[in-house]
C-alpha positions as protocol buffer text, in pm:
chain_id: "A"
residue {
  index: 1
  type: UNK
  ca { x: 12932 y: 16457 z: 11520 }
}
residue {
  index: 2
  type: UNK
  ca { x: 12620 y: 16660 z: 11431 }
}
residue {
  index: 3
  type: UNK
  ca { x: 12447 y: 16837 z: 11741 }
}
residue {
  index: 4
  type: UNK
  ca { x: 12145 y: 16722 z: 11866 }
}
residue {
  index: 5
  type: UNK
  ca { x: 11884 y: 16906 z: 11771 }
}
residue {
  index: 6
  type: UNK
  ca { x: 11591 y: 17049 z: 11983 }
}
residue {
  index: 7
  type: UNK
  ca { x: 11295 y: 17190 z: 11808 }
}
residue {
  index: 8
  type: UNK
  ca { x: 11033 y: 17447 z: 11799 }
}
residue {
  index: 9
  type: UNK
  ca { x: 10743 y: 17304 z: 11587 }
}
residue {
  index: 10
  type: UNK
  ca { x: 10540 y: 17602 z: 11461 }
}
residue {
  index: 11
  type: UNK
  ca { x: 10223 y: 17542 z: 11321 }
}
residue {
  index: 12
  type: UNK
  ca { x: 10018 y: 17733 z: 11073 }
}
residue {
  index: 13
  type: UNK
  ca { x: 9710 y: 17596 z: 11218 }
}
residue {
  index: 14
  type: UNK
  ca { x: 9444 y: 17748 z: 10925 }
}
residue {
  index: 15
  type: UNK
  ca { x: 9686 y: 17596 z: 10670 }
}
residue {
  index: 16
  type: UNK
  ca { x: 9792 y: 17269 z: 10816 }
}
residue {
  index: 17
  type: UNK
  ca { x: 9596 y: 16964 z: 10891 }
}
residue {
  index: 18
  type: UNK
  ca { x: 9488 y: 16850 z: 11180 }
}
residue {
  index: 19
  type: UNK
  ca { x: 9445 y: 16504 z: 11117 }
}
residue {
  index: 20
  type: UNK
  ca { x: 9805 y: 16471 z: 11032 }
}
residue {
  index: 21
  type: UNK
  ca { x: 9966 y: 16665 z: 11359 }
}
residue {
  index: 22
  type: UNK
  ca { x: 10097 y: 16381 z: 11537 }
}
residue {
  index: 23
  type: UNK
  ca { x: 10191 y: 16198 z: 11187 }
}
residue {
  index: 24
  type: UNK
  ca { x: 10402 y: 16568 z: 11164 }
}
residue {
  index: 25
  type: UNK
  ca { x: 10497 y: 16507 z: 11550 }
}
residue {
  index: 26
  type: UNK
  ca { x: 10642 y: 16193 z: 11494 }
}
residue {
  index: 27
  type: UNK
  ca { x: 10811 y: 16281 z: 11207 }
}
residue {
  index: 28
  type: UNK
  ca { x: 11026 y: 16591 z: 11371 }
}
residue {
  index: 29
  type: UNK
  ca { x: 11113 y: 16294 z: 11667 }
}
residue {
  index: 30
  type: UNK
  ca { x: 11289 y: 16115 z: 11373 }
}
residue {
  index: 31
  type: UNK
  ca { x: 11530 y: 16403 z: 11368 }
}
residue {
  index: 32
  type: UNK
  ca { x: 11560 y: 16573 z: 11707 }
}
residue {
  index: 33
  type: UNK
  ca { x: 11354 y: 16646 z: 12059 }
}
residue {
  index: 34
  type: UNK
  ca { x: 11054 y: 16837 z: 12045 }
}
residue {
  index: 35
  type: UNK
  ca { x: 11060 y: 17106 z: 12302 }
}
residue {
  index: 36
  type: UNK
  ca { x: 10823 y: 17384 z: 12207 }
}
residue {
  index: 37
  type: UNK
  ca { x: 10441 y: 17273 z: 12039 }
}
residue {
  index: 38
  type: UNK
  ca { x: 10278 y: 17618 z: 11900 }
}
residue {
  index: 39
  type: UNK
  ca { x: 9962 y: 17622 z: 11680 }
}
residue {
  index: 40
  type: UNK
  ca { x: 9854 y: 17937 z: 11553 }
}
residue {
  index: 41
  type: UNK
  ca { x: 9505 y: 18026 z: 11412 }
}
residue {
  index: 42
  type: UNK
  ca { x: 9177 y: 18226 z: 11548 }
}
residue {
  index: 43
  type: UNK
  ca { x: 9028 y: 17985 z: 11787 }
}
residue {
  index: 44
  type: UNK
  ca { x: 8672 y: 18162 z: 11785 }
}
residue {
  index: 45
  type: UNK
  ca { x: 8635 y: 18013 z: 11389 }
}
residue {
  index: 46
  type: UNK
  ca { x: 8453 y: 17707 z: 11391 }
}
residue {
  index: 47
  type: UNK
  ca { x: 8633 y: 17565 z: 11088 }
}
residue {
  index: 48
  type: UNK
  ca { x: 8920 y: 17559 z: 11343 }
}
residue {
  index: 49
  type: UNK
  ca { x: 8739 y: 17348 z: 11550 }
}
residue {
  index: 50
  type: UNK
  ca { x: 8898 y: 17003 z: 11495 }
}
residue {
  index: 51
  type: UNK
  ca { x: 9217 y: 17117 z: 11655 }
}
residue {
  index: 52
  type: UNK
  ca { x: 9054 y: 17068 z: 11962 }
}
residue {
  index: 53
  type: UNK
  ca { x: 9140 y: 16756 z: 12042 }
}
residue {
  index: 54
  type: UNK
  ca { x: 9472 y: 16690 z: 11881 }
}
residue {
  index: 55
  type: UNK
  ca { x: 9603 y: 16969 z: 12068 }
}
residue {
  index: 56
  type: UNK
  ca { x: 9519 y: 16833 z: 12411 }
}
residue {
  index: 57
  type: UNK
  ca { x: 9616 y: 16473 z: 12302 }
}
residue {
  index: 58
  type: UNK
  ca { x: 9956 y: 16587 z: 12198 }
}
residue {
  index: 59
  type: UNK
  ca { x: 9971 y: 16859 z: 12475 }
}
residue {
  index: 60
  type: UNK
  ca { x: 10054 y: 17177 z: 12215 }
}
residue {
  index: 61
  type: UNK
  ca { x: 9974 y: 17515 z: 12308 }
}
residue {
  index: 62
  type: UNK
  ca { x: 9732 y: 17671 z: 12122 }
}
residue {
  index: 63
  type: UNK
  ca { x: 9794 y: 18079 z: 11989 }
}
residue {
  index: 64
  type: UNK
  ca { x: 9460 y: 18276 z: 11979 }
}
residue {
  index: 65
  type: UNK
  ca { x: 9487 y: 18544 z: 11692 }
}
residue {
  index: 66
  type: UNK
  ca { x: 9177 y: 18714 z: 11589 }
}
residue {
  index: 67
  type: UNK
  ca { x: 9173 y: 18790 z: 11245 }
}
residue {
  index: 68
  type: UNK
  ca { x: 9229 y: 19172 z: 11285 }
}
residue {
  index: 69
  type: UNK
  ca { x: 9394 y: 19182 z: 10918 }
}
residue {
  index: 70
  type: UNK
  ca { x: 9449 y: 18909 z: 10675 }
}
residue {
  index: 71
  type: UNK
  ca { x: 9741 y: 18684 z: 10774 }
}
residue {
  index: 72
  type: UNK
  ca { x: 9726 y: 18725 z: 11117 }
}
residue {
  index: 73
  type: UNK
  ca { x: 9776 y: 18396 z: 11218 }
}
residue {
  index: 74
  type: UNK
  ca { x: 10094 y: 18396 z: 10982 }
}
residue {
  index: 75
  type: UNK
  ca { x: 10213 y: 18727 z: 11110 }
}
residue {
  index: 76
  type: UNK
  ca { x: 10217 y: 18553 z: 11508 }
}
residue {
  index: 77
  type: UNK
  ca { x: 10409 y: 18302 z: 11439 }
}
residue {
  index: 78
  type: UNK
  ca { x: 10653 y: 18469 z: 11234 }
}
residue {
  index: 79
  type: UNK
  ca { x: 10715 y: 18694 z: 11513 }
}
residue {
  index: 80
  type: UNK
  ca { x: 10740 y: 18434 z: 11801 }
}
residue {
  index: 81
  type: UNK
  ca { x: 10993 y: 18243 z: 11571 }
}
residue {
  index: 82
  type: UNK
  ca { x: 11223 y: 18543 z: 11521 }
}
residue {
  index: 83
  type: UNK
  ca { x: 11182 y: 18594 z: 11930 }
}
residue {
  index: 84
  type: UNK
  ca { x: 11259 y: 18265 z: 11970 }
}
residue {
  index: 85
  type: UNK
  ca { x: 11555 y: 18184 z: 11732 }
}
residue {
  index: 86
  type: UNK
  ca { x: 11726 y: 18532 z: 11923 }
}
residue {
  index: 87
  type: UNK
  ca { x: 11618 y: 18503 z: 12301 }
}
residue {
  index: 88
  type: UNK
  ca { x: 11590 y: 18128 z: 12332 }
}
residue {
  index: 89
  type: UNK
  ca { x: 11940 y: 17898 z: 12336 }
}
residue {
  index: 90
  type: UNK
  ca { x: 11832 y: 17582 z: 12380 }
}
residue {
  index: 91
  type: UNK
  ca { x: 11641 y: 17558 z: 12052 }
}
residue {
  index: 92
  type: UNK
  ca { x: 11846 y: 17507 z: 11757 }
}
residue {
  index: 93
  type: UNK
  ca { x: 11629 y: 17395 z: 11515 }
}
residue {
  index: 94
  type: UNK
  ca { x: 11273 y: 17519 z: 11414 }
}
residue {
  index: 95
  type: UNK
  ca { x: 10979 y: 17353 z: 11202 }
}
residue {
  index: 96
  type: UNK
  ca { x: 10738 y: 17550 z: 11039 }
}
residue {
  index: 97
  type: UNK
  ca { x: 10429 y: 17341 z: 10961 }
}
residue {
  index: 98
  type: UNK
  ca { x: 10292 y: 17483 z: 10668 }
}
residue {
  index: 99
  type: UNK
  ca { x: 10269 y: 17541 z: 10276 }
}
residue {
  index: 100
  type: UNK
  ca { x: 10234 y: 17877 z: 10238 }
}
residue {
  index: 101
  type: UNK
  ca { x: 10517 y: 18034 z: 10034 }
}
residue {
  index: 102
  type: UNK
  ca { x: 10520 y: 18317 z: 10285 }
}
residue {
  index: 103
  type: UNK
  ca { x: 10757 y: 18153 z: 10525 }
}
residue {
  index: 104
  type: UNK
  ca { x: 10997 y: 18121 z: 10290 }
}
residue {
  index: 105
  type: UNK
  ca { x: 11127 y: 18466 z: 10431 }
}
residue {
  index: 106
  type: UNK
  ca { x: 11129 y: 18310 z: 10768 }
}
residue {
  index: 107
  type: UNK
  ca { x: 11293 y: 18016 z: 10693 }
}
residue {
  index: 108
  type: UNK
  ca { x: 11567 y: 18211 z: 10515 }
}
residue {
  index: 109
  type: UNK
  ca { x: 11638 y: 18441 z: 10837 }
}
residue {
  index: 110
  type: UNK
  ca { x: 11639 y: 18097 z: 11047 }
}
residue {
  index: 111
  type: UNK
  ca { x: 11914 y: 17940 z: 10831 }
}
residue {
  index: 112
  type: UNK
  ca { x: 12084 y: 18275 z: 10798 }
}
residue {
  index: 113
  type: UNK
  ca { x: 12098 y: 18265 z: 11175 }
}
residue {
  index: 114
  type: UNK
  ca { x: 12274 y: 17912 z: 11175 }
}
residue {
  index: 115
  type: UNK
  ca { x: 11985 y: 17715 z: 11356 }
}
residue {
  index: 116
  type: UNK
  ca { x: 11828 y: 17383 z: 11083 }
}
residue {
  index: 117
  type: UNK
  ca { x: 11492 y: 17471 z: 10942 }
}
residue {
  index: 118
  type: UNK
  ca { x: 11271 y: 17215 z: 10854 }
}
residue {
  index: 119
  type: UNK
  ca { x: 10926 y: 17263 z: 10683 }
}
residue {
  index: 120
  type: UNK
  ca { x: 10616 y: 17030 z: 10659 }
}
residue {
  index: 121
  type: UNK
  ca { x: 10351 y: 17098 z: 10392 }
}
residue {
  index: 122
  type: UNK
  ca { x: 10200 y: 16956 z: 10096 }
}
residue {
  index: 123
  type: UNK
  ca { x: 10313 y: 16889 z: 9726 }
}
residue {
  index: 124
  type: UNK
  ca { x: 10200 y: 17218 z: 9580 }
}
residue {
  index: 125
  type: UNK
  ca { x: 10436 y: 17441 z: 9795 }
}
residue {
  index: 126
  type: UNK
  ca { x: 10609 y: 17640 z: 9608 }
}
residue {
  index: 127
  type: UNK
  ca { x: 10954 y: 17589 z: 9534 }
}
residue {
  index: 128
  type: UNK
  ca { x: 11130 y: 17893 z: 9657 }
}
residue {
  index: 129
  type: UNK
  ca { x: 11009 y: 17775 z: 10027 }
}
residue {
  index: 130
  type: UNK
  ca { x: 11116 y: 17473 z: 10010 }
}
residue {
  index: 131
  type: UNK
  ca { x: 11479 y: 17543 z: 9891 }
}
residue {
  index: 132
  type: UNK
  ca { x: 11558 y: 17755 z: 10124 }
}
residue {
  index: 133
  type: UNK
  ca { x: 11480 y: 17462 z: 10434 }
}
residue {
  index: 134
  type: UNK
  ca { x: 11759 y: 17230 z: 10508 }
}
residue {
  index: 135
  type: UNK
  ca { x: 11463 y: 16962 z: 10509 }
}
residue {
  index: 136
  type: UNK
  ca { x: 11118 y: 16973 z: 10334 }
}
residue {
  index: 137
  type: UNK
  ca { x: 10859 y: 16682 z: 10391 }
}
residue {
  index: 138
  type: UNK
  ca { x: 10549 y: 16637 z: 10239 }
}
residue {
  index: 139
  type: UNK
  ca { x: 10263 y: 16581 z: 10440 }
}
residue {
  index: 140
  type: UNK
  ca { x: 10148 y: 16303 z: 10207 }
}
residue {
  index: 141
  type: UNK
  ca { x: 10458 y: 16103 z: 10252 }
}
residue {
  index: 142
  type: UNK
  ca { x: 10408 y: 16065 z: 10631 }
}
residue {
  index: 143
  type: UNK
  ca { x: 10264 y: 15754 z: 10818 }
}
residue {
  index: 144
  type: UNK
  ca { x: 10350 y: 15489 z: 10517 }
}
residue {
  index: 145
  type: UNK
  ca { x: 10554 y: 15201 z: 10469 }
}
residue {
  index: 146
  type: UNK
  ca { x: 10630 y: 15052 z: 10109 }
}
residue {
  index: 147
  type: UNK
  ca { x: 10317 y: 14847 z: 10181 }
}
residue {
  index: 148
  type: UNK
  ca { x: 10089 y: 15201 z: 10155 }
}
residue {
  index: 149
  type: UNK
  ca { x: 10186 y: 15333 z: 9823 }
}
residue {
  index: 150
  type: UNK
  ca { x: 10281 y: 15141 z: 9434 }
}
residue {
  index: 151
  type: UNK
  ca { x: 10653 y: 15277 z: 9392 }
}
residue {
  index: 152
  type: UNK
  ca { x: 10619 y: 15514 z: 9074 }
}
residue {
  index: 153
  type: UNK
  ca { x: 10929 y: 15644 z: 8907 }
}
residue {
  index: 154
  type: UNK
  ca { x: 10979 y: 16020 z: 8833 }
}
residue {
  index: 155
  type: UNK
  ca { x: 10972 y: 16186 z: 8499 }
}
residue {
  index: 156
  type: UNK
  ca { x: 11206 y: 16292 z: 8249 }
}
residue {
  index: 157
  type: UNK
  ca { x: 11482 y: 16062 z: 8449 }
}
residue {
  index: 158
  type: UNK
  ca { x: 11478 y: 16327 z: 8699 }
}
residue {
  index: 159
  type: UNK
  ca { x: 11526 y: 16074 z: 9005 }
}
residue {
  index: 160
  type: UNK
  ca { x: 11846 y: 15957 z: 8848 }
}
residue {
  index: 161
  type: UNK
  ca { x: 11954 y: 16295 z: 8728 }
}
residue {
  index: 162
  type: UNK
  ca { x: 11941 y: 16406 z: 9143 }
}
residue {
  index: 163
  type: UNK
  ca { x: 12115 y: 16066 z: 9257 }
}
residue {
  index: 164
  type: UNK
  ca { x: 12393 y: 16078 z: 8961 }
}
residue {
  index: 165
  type: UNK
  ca { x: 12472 y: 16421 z: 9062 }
}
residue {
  index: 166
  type: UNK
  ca { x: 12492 y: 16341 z: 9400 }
}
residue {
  index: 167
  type: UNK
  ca { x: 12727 y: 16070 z: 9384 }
}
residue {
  index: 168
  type: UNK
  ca { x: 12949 y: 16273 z: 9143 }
}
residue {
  index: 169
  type: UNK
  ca { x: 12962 y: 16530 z: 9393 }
}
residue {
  index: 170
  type: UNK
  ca { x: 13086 y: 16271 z: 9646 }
}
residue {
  index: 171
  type: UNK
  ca { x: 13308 y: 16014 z: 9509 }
}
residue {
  index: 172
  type: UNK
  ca { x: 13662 y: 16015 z: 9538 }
}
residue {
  index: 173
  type: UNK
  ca { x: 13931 y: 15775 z: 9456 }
}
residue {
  index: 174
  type: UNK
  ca { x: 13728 y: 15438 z: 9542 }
}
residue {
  index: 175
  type: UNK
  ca { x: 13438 y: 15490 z: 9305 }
}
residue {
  index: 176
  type: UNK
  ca { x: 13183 y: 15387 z: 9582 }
}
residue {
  index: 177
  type: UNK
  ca { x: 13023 y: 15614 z: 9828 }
}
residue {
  index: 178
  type: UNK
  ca { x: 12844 y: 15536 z: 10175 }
}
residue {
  index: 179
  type: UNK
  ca { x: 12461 y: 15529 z: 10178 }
}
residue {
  index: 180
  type: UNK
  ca { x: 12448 y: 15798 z: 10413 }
}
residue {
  index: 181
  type: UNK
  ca { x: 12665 y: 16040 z: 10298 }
}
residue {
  index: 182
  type: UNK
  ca { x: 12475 y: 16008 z: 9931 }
}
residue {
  index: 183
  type: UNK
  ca { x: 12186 y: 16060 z: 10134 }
}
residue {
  index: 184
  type: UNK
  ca { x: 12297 y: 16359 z: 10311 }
}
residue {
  index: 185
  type: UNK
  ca { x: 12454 y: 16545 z: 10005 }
}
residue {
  index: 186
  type: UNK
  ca { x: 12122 y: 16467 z: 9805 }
}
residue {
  index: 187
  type: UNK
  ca { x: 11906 y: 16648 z: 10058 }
}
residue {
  index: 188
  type: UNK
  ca { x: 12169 y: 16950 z: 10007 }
}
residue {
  index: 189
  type: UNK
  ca { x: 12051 y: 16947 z: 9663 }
}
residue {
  index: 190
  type: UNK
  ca { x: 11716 y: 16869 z: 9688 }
}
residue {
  index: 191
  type: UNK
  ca { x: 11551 y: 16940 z: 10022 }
}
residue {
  index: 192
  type: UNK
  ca { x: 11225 y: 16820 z: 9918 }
}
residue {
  index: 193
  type: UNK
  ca { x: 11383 y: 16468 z: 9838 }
}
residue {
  index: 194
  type: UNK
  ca { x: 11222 y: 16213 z: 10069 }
}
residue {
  index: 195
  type: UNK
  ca { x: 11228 y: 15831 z: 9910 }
}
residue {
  index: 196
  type: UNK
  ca { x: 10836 y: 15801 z: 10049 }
}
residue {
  index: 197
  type: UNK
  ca { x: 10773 y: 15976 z: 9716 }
}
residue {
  index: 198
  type: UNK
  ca { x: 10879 y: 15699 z: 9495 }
}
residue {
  index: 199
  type: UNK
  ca { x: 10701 y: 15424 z: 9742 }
}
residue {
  index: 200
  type: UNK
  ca { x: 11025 y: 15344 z: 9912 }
}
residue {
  index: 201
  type: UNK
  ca { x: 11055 y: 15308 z: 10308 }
}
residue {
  index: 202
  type: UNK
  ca { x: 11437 y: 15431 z: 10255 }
}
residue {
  index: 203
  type: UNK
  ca { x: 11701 y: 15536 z: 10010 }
}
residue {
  index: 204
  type: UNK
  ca { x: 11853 y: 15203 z: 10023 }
}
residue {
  index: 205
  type: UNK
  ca { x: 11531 y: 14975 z: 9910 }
}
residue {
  index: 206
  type: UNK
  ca { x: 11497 y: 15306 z: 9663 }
}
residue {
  index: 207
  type: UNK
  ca { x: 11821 y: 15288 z: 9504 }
}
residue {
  index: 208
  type: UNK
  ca { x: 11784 y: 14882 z: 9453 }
}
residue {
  index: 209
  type: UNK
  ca { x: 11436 y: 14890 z: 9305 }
}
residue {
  index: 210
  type: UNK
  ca { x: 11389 y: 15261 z: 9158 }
}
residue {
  index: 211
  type: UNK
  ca { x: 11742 y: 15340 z: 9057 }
}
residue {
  index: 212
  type: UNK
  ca { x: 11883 y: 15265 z: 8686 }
}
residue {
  index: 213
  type: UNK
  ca { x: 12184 y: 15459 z: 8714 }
}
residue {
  index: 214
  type: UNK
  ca { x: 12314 y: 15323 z: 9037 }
}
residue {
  index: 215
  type: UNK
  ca { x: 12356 y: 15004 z: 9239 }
}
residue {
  index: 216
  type: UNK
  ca { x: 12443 y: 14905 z: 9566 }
}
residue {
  index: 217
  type: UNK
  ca { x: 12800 y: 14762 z: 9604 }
}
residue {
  index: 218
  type: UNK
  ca { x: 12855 y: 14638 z: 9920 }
}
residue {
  index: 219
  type: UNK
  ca { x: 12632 y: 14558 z: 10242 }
}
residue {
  index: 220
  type: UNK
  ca { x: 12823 y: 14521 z: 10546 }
}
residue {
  index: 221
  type: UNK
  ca { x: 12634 y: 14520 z: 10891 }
}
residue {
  index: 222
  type: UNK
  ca { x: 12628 y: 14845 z: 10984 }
}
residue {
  index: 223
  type: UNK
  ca { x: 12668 y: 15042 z: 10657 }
}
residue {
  index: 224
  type: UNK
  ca { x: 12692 y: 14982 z: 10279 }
}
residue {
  index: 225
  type: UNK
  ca { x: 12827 y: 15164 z: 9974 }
}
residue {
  index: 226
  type: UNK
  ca { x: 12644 y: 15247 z: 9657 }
}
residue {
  index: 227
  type: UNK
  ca { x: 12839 y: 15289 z: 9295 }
}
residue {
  index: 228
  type: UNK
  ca { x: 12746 y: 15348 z: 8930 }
}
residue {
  index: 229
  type: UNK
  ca { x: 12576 y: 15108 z: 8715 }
}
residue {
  index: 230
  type: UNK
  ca { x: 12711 y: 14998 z: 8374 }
}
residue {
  index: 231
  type: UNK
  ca { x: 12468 y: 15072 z: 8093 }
}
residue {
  index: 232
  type: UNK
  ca { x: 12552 y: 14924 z: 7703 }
}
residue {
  index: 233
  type: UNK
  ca { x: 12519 y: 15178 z: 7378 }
}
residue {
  index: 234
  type: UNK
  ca { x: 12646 y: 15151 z: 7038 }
}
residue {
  index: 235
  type: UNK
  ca { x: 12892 y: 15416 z: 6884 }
}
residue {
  index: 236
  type: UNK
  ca { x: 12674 y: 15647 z: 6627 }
}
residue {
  index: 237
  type: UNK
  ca { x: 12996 y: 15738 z: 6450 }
}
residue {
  index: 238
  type: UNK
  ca { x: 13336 y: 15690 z: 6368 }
}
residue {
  index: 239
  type: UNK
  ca { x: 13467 y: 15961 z: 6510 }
}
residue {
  index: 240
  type: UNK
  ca { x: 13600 y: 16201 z: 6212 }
}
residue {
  index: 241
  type: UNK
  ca { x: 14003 y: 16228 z: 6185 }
}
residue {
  index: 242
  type: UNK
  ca { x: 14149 y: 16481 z: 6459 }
}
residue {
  index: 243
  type: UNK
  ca { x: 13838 y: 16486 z: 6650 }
}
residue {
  index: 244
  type: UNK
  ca { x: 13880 y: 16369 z: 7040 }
}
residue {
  index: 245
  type: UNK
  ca { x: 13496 y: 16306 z: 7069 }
}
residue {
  index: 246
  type: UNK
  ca { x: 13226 y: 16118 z: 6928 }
}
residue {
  index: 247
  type: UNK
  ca { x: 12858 y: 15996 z: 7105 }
}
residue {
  index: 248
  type: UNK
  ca { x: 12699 y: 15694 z: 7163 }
}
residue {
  index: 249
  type: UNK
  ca { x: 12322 y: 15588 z: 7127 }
}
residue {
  index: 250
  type: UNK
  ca { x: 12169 y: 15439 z: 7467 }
}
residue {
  index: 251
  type: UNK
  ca { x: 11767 y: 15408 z: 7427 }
}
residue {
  index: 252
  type: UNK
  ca { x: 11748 y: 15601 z: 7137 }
}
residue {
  index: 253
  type: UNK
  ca { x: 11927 y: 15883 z: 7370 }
}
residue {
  index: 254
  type: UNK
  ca { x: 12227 y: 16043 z: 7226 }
}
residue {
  index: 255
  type: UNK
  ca { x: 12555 y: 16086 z: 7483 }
}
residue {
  index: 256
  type: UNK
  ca { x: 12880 y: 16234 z: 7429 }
}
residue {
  index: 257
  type: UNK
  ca { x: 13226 y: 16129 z: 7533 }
}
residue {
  index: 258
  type: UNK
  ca { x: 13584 y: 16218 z: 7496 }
}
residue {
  index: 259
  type: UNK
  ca { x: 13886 y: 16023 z: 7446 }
}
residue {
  index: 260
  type: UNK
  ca { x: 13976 y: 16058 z: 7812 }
}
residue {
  index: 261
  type: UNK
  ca { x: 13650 y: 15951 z: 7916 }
}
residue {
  index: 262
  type: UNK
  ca { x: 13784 y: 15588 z: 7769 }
}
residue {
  index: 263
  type: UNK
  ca { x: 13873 y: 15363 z: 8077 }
}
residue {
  index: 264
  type: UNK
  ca { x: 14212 y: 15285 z: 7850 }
}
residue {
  index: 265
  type: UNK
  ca { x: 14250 y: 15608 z: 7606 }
}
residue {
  index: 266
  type: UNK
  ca { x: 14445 y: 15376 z: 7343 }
}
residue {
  index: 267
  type: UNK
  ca { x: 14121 y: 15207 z: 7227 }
}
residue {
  index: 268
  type: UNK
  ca { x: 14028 y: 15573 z: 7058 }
}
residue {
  index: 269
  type: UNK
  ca { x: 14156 y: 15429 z: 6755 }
}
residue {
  index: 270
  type: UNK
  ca { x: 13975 y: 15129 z: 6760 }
}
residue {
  index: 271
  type: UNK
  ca { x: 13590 y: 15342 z: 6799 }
}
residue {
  index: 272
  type: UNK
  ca { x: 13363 y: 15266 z: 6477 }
}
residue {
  index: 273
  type: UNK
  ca { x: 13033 y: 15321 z: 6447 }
}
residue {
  index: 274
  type: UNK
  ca { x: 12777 y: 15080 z: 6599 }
}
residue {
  index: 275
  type: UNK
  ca { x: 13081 y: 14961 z: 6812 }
}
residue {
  index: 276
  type: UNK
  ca { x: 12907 y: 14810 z: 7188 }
}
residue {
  index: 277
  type: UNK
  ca { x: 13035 y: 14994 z: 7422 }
}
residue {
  index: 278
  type: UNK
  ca { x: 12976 y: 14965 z: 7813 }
}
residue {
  index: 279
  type: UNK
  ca { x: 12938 y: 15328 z: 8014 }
}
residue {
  index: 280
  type: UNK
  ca { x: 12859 y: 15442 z: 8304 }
}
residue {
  index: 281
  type: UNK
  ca { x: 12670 y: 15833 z: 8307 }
}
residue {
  index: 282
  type: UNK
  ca { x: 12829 y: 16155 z: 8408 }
}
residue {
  index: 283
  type: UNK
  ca { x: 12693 y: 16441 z: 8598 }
}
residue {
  index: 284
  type: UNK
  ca { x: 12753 y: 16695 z: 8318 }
}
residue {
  index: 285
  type: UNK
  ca { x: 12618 y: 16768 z: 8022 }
}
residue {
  index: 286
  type: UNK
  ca { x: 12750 y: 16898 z: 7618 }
}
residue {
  index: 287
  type: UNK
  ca { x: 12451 y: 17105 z: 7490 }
}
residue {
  index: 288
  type: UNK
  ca { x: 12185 y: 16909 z: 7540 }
}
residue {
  index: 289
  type: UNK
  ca { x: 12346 y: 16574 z: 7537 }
}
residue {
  index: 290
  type: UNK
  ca { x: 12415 y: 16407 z: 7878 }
}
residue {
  index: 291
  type: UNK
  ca { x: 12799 y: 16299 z: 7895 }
}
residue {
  index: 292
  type: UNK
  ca { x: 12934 y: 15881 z: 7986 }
}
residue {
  index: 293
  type: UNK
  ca { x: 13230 y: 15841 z: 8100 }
}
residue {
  index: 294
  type: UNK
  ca { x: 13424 y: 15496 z: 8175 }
}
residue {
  index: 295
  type: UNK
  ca { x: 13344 y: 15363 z: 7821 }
}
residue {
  index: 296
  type: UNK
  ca { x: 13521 y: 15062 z: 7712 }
}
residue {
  index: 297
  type: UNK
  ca { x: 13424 y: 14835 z: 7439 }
}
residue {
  index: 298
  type: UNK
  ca { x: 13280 y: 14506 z: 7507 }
}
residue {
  index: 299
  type: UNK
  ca { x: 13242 y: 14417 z: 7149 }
}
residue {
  index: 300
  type: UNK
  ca { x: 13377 y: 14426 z: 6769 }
}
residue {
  index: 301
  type: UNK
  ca { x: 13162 y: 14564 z: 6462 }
}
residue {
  index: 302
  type: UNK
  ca { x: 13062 y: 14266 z: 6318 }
}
């Protein structure tokens, strides 16, 4: 069983918003206790004055740094987190609120010290910060239900491209793997993945509505299991004498196969072109052609 985990929330408080804090709040009690509130900025700046209030509401302490040299603010709470992570026992888990690339640094040495980093910024933080958090929300997901936002799908496949590598990643001799371990391993891929960002409340209502690639296979009470989809192509050729691969055409997209990617390898000899064949999609790829595996044929050149 996972520990429970008992954060420090750190907040960049000339970076962050304030009108989101207790959305943030709220959304670090979803994985853990809150014991330490922090928000750093330079009080004395009136464009820091709507903190004001949220920080008495939600009973944070406030960090007065005077902007002696640029990043001050940042600078603080850097060093009170490093203080923290090696003085303090009972926290095991920080979250830096913030999307300034510049933590990534800190969020590195947190993870690198075994404690789970979490971060809480907006869509345009960069990359390298987010990947180095064990979990990365964005502020824009928070406080929203499926009713708040028209589910959108990602580009270039990419949703599907995360979730089929995931599941490859997991599944073992049953060809089905729980919900929550897919949704687990996916965050160890992607930590920015959060299923707010296609419109979805959860993974579960994401995968049924947002997912091509896979479906959910069985919903028992207190769990249920999620497997690959079949898709349908057509061969594009017969595949040329001694050759043990060939590709099919799926929505005018080209994949390739090998003869022990055939659910029953002695149908090899029966693959002509334009053959229907059902698949399901692999995790790798041949040059720039995504692979199917599974393939049998569900129908005879006419």
């Amino acid at each position: 069983m996972s520990p429970i985990l008992n954060f420090a929330v750190l907040v960049d408080g000339e970076n962050a918003q304030a009108k989101k804090y207790t959305d943030i709040l709220s959304e670090v009690s979803n994985k853990g206790s809150i014991a330490i509130k922090w928000v750093y900025a330079d009080w004395t700046n009136q464009t820091n004055k709507g903190w004001e209030g949220v920080i008495r509401e939600t009973a944070s302490s406030p960090k007065q740094q005077f902007h002696i040299s640029k990043d001050a603010a940042d600078h603080a709470l850097i060093m009170d987190a490093i203080e923290l992570i090696c003085t303090n026992e009972r926290i095991n888990a920080i979250c830096i609120v913030s999307s300034d690339g510049g933590f990534a640094g800190l969020a590195q040495r947190i993870r690198e010290k075994g404690l789970h980093v979490m971060a809480i910024g907006n869509k345009h933080t960069p990359e390298y910060f987010r990947n180095t958090c064990h979990n990365f929300v964005y502020v824009e997901n928070l406080n929203q239900d499926d009713e708040d936002k028209v589910p959108t799908e990602a580009n270039d496949n990419s949703l599907d491209d995360l979730l089929v590598k995931a599941y490859w990643q997991l599944v073992g001799d049953s060809d089905d793997v729980y919900l929550g371990d897919l949704g687990t391993k996916i965050k160890q891929l992607d930590s920015a993945f959060d299923s707010r960002t296609y419109g979805y409340a959860s993974l579960k209502k994401l995968i049924k509505n947002g997912s091509k690639q896979l479906i959910i296979y069985r919903e028992l009470e207190d769990r249920c299991f999620v497997c690959l989809a079949d898709d349908e192509g057509k061969i594009k050729a017969t595949p040329a004498k001694g050759n043990s691969f060939a590709f099919l055409i799926h929505n005018g997209k080209e994949f390739y196969f090998k003869k022990e990617d055939l659910v029953s390898s002695s149908q090899w000899k029966s693959i002509k072109k334009n053959q229907t064949v059902s698949f399901q999609r692999a995790s790798k790829q041949q040059g720039k052609s995504p692979c199917a595996t599974n393939i049998k044929i569900v129908a005879s050149t006419p």
